[in-house]
Backbone as CSV, one residue per row, in Angstrom:
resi,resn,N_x,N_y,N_z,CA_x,CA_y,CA_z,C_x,C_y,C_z
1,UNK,-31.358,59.822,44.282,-31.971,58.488,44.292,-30.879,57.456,44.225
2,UNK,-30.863,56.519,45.054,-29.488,55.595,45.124,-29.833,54.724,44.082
3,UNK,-29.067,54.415,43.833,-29.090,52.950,42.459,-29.281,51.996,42.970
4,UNK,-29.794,50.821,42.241,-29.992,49.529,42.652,-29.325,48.508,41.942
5,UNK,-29.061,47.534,42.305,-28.499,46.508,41.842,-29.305,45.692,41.195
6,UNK,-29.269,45.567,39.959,-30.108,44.760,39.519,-29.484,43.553,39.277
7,UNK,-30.308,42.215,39.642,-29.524,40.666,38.740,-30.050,40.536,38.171
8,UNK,-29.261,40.061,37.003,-30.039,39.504,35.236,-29.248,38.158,35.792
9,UNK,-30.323,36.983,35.236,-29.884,35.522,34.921,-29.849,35.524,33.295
10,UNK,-28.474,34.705,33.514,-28.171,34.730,31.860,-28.577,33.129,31.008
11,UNK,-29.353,32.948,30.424,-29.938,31.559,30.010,-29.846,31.334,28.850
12,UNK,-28.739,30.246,28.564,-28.439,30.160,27.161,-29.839,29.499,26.440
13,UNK,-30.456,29.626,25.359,-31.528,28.704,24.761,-31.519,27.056,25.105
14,UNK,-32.113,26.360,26.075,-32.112,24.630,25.896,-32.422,23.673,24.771
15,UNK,-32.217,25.195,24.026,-32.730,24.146,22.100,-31.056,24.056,21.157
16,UNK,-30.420,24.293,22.463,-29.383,24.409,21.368,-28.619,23.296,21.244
17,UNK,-29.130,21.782,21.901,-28.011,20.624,21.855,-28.654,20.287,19.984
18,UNK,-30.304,20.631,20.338,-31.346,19.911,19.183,-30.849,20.505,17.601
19,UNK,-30.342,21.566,18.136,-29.709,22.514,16.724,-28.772,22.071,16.178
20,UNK,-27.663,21.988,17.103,-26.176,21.065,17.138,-25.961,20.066,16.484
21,UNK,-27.416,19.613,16.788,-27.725,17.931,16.053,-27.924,17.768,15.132
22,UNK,-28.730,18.877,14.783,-29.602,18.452,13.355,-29.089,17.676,12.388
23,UNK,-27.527,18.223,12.021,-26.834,17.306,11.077,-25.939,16.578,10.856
24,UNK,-26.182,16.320,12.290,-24.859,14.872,12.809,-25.522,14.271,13.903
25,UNK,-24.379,13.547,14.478,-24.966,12.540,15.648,-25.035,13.870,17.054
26,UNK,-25.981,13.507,18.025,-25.992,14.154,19.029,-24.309,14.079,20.038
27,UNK,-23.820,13.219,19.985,-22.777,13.385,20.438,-21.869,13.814,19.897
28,UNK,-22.010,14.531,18.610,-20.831,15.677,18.372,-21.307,16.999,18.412
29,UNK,-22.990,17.382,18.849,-23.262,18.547,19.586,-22.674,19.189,20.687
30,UNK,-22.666,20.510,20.814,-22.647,21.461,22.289,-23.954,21.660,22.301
31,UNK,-23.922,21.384,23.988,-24.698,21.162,25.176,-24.610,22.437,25.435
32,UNK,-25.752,23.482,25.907,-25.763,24.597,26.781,-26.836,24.766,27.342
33,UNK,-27.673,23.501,27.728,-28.817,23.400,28.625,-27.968,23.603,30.184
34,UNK,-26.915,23.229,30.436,-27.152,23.535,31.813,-26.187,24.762,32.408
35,UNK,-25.794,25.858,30.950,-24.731,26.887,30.496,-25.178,28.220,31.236
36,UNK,-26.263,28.073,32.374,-26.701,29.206,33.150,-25.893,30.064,33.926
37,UNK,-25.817,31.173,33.970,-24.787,32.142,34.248,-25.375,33.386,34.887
38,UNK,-25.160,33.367,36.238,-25.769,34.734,37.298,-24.938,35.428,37.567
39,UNK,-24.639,36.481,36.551,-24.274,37.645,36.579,-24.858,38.820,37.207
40,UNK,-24.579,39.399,38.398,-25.608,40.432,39.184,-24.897,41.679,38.796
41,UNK,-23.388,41.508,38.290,-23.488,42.926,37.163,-23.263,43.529,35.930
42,UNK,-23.185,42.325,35.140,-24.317,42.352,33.608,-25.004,43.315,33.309
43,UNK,-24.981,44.146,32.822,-26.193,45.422,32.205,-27.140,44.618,31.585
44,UNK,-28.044,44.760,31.657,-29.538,44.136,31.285,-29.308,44.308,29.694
45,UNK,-28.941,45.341,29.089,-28.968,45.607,27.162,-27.937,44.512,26.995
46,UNK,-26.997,43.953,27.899,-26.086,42.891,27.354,-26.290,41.958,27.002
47,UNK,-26.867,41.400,28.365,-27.592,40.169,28.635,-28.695,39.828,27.553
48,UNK,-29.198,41.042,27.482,-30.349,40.719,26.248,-29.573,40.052,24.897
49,UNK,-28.938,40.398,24.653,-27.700,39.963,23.146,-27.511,38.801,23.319
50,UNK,-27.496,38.551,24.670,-26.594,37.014,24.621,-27.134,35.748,24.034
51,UNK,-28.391,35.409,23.992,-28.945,34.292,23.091,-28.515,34.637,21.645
52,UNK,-28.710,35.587,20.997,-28.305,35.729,19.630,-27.305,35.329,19.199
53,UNK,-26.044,36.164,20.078,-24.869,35.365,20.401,-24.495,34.429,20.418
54,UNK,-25.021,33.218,20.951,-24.943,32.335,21.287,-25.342,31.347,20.164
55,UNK,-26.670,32.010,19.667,-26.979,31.163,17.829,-25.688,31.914,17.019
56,UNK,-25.617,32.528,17.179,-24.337,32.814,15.927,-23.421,31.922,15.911
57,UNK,-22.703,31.622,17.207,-21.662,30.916,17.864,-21.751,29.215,17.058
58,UNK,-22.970,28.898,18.001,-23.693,27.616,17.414,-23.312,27.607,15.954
59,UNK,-24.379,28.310,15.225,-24.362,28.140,13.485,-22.415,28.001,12.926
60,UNK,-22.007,28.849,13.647,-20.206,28.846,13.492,-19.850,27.543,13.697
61,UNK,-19.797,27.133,15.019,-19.399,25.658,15.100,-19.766,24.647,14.570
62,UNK,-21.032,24.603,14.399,-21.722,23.902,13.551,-21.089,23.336,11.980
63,UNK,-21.046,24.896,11.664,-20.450,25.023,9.926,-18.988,24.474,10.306
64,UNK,-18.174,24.813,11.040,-17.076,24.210,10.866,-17.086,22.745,11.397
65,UNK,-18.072,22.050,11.538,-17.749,20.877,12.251,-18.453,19.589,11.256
66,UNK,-18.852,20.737,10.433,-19.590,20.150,9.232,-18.538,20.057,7.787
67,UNK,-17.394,21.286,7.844,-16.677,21.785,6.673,-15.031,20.506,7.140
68,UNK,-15.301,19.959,8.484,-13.801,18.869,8.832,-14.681,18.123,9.211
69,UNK,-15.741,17.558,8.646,-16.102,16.121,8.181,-16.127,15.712,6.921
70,UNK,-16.185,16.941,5.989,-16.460,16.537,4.564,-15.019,16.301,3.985
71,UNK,-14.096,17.197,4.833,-12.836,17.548,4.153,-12.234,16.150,4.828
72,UNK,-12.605,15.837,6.077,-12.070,14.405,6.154,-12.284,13.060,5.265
73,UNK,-13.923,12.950,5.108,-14.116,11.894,3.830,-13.666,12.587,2.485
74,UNK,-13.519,13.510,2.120,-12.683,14.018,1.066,-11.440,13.574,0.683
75,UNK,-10.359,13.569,2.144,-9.092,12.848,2.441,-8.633,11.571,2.050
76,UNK,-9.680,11.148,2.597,-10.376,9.415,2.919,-9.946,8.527,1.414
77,UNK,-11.119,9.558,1.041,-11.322,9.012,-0.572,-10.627,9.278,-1.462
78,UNK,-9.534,10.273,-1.329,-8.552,10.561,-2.128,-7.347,9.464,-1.954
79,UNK,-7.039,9.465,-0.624,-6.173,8.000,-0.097,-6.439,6.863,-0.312
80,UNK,-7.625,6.834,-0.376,-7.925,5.056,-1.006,-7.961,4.999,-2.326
81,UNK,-8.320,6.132,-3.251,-7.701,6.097,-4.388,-6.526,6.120,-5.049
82,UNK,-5.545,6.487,-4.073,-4.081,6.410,-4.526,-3.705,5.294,-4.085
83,UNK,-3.923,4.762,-3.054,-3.755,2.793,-2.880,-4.000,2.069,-3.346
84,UNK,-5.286,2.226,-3.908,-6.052,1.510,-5.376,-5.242,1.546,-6.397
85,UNK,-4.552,2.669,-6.547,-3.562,3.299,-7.743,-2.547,2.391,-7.691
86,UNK,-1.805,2.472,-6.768,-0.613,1.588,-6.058,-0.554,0.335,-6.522
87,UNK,-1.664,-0.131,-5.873,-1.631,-1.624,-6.172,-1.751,-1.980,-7.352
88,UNK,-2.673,-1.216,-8.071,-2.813,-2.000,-9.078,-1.164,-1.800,-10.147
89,UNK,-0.842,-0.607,-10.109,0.683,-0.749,-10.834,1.612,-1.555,-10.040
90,UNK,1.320,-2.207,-9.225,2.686,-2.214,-8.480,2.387,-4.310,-9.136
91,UNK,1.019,-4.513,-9.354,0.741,-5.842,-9.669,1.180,-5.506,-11.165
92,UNK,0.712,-4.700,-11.655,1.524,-4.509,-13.206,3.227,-4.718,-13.485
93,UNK,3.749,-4.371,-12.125,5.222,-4.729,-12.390,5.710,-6.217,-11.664
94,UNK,4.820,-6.426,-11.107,5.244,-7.795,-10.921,4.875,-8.238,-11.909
95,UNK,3.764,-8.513,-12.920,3.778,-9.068,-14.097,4.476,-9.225,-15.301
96,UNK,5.379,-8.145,-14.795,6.086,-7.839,-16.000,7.276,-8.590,-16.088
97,UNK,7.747,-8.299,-14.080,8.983,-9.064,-14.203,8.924,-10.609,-14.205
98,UNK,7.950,-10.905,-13.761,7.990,-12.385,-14.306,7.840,-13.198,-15.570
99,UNK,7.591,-11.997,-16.619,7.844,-12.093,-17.883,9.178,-12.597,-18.027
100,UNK,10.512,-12.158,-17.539,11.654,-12.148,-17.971,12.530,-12.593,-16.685
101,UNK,12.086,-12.606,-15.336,12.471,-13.770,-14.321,12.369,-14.829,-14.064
102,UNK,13.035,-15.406,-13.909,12.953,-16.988,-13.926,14.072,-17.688,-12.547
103,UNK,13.983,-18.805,-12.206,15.011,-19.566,-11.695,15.601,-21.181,-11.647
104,UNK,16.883,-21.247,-11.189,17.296,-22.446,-11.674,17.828,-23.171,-10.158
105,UNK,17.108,-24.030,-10.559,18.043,-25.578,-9.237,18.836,-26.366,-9.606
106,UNK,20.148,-26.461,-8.889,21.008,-27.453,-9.244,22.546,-27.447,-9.361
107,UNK,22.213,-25.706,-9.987,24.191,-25.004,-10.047,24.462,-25.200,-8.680
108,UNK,25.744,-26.089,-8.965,26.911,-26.488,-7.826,27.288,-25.499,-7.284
109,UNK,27.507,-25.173,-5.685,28.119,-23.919,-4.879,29.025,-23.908,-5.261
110,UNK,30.120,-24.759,-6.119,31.191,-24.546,-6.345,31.334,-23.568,-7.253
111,UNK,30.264,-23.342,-7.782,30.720,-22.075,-8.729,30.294,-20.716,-7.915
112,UNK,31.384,-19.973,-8.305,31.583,-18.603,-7.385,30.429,-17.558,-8.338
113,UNK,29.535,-17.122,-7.062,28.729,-15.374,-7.630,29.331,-15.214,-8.798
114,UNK,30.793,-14.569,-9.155,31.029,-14.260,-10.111,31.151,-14.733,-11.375
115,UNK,30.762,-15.967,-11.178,31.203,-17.167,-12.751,29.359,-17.614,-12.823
116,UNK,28.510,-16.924,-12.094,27.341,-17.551,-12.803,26.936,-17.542,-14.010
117,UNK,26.963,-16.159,-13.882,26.762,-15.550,-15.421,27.067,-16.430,-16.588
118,UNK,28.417,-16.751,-16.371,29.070,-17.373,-17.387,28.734,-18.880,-17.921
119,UNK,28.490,-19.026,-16.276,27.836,-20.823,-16.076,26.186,-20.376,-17.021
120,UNK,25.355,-19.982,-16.391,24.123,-19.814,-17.201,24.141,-19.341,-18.518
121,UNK,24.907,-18.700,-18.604,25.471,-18.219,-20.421,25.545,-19.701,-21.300
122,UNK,26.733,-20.526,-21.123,26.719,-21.440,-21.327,25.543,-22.848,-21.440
123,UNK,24.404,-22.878,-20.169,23.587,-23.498,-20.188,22.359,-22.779,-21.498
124,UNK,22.237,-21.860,-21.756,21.340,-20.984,-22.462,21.963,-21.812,-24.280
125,UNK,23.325,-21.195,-24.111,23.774,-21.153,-25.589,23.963,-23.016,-26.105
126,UNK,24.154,-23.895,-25.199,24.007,-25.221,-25.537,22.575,-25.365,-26.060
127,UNK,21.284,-25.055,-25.417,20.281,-25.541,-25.129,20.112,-25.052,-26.545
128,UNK,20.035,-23.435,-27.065,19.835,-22.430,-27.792,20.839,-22.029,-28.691
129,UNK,21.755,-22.667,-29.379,23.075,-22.534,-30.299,22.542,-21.819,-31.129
130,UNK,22.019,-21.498,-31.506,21.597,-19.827,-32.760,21.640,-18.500,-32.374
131,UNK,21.342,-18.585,-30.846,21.878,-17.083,-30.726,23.086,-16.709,-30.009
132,UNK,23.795,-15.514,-30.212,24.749,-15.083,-29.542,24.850,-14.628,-28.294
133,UNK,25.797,-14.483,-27.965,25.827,-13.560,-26.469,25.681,-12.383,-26.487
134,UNK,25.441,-11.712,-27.886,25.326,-9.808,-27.697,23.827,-9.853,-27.823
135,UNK,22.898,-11.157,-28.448,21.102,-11.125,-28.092,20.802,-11.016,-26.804
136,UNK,21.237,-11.647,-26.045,20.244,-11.048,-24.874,21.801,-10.816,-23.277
137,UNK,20.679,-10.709,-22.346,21.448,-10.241,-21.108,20.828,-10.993,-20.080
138,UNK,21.988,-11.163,-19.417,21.337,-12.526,-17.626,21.434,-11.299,-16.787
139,UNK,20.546,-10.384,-16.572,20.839,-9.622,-15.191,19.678,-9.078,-14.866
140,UNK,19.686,-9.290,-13.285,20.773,-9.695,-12.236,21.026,-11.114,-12.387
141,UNK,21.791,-11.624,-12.003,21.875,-13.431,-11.722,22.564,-13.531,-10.370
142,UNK,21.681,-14.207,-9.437,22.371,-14.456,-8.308,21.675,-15.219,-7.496
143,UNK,22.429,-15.951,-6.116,21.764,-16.501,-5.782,20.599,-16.679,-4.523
144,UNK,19.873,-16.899,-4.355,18.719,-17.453,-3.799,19.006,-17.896,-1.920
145,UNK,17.865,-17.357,-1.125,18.068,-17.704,0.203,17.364,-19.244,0.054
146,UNK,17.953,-20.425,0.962,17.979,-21.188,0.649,16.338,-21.781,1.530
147,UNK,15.418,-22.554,0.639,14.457,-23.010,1.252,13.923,-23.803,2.465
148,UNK,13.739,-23.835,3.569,13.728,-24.745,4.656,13.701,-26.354,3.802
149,UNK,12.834,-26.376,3.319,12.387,-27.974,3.198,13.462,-28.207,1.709
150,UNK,14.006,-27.472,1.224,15.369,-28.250,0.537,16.317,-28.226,1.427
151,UNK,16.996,-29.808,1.056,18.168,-30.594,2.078,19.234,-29.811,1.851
152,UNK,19.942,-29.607,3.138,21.134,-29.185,3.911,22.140,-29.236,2.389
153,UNK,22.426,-30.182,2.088,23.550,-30.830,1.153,22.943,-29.958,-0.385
154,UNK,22.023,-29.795,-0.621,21.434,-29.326,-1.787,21.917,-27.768,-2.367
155,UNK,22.529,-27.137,-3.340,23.010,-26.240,-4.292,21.957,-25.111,-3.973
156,UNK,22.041,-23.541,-3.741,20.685,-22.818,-3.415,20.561,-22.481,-4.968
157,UNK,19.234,-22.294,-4.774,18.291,-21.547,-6.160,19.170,-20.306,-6.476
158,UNK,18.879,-20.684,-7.980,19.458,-18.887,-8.300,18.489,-18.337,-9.254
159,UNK,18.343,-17.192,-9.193,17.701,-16.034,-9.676,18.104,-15.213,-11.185
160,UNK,17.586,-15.544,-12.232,18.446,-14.902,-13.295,17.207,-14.508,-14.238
161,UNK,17.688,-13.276,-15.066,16.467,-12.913,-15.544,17.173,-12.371,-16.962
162,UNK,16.462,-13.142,-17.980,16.539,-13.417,-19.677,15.960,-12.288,-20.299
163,UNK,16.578,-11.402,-20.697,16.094,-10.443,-21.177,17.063,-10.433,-22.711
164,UNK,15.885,-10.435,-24.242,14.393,-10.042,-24.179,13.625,-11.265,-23.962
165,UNK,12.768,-10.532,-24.134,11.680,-12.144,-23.175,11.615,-12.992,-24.359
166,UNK,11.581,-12.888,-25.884,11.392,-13.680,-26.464,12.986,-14.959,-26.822
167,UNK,13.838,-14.487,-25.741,14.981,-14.958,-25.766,14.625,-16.317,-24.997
168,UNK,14.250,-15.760,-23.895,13.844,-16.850,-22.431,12.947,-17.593,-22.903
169,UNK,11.094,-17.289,-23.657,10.254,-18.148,-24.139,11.031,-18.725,-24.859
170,UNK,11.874,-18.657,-25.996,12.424,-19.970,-26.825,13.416,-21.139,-26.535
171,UNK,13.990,-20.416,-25.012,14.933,-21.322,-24.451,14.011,-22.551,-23.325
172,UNK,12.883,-21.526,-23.092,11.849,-22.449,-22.223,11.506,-23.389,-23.108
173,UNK,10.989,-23.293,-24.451,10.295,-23.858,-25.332,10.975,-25.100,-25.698
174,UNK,12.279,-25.020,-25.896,13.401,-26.314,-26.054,13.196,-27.128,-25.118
175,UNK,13.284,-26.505,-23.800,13.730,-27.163,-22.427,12.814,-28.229,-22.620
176,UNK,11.441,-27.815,-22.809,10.299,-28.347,-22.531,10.532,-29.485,-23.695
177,UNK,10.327,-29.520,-24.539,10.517,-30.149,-25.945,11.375,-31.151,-25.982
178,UNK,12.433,-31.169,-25.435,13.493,-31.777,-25.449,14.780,-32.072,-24.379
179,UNK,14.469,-31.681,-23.407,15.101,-31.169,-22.299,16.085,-30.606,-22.263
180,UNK,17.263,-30.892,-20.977,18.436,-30.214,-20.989,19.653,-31.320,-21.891
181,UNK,20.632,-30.634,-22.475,21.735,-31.598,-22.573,21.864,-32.297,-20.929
182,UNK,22.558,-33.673,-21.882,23.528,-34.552,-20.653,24.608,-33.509,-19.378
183,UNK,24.808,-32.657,-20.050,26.179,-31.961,-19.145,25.385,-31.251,-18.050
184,UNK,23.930,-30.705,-18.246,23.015,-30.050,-17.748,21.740,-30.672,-17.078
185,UNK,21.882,-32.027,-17.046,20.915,-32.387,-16.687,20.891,-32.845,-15.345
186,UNK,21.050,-31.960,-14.519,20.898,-32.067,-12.722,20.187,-30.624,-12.925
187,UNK,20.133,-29.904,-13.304,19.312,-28.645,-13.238,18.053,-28.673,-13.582
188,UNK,17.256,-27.769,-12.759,15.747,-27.521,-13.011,15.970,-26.263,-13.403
189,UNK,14.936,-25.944,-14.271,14.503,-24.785,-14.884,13.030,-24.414,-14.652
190,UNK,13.083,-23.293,-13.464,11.822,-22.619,-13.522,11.738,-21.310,-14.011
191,UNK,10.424,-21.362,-14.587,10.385,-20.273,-15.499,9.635,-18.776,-15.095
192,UNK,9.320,-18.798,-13.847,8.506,-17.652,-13.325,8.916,-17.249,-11.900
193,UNK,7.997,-16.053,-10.826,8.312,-16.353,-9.483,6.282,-16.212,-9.152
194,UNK,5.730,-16.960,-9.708,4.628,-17.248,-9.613,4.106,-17.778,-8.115
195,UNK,3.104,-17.650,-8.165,2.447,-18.896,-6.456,2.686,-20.052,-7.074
196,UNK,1.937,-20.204,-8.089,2.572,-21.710,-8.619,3.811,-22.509,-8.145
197,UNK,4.541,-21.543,-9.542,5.214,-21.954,-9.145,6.340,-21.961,-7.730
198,UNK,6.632,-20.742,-7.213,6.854,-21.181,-6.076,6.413,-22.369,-5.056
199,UNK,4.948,-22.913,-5.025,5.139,-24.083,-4.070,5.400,-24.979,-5.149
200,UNK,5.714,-25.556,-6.484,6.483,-26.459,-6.767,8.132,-25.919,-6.325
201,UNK,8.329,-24.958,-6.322,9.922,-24.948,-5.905,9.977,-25.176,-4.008
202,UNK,9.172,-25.557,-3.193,9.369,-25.656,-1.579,9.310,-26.842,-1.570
């Protein structure tokens, strides 16, 4: 008896975009409505398997397409919590240093980087004659990129920071009270690097 050729059409289920979907948007489903496949020599016991197959497949992709969405907002939310983190310490250290930063307008360019120190030492211990030079420390002290809207001819800002802070509040506290000596009095004394105060210093 001669054999025959049999064709099996192979038809994936058309329920399988609706499956895909169920727990996301349809456009991150697989499509196998139009996944038809005419195989004329396919063994018929094969062909029979193949829808099952095909849900297994599905439920697989599915689960993984479900397990790198969660693990992505998982990501998500771990990263915006460490930025959250960030910021908020990173505003904690700016607070801090403006505890004990401050700046001054007025020191003459003639005095060299290296003699500030000495120059602001001096402005501190006039203002403040009770304490010594082994109470506190000017560092860093230096100077300042110079502001557009201060004039050409004008001394740049310098940068010096009074450490301990209760050194700087009592030297502020004079300033204020009583101002600078005569020898000192072309200098401004700002006491922070605030918004404030920065646009009073532009």
């Amino acid at each position: 008896m001669a054999a025959t050729n049999s064709k099996v059409a192979v038809i994936i289920p058309s329920d399988a975009t609706t499956k895909m979907a169920a727990n996301g948007n349809e456009s991150d489903s697989f499509n196998f409505t139009n996944s038809a496949a005419y195989n004329p020599s396919m063994p018929p016991e094969l062909a029979a398997g193949l829808p099952a197959l095909a849900e297994m497949l599905m439920n697989a992709l599915q689960s993984l397409r479900i397990k790198i969405r969660n693990d992505h907002k998982e990501d998500m939310d771990t990263m915006f919590g460490y930025v959250e983190e960030l910021a908020i310490k990173t505003n904690i250290i700016k607070k801090r240093l403006s505890f004990t930063f401050g700046f001054t307008r007025g020191i003459p360019e003639s005095v060299e980087p290296s003699e500030l120190r000495n120059y602001f030492q001096n402005v501190l211990n006039t203002v403040k004659s009770d304490i010594t030079k082994s109470e506190f420390t000017l560092d860093p002290i230096h100077s300042l990129p110079k502001q557009k809207t201060i004039p050409s001819s004008a001394p740049r800002d310098v940068m010096v920071r009074i450490h301990p802070y209760h050194v700087k509040e009592e030297f502020l506290n004079k300033v204020r009270a009583s101002g600078l000596p005569k020898e000192f009095s072309h200098l401004q004394i700002f006491q922070d690097f605030s918004a404030h105060t920065m646009n009073r210093r532009s």
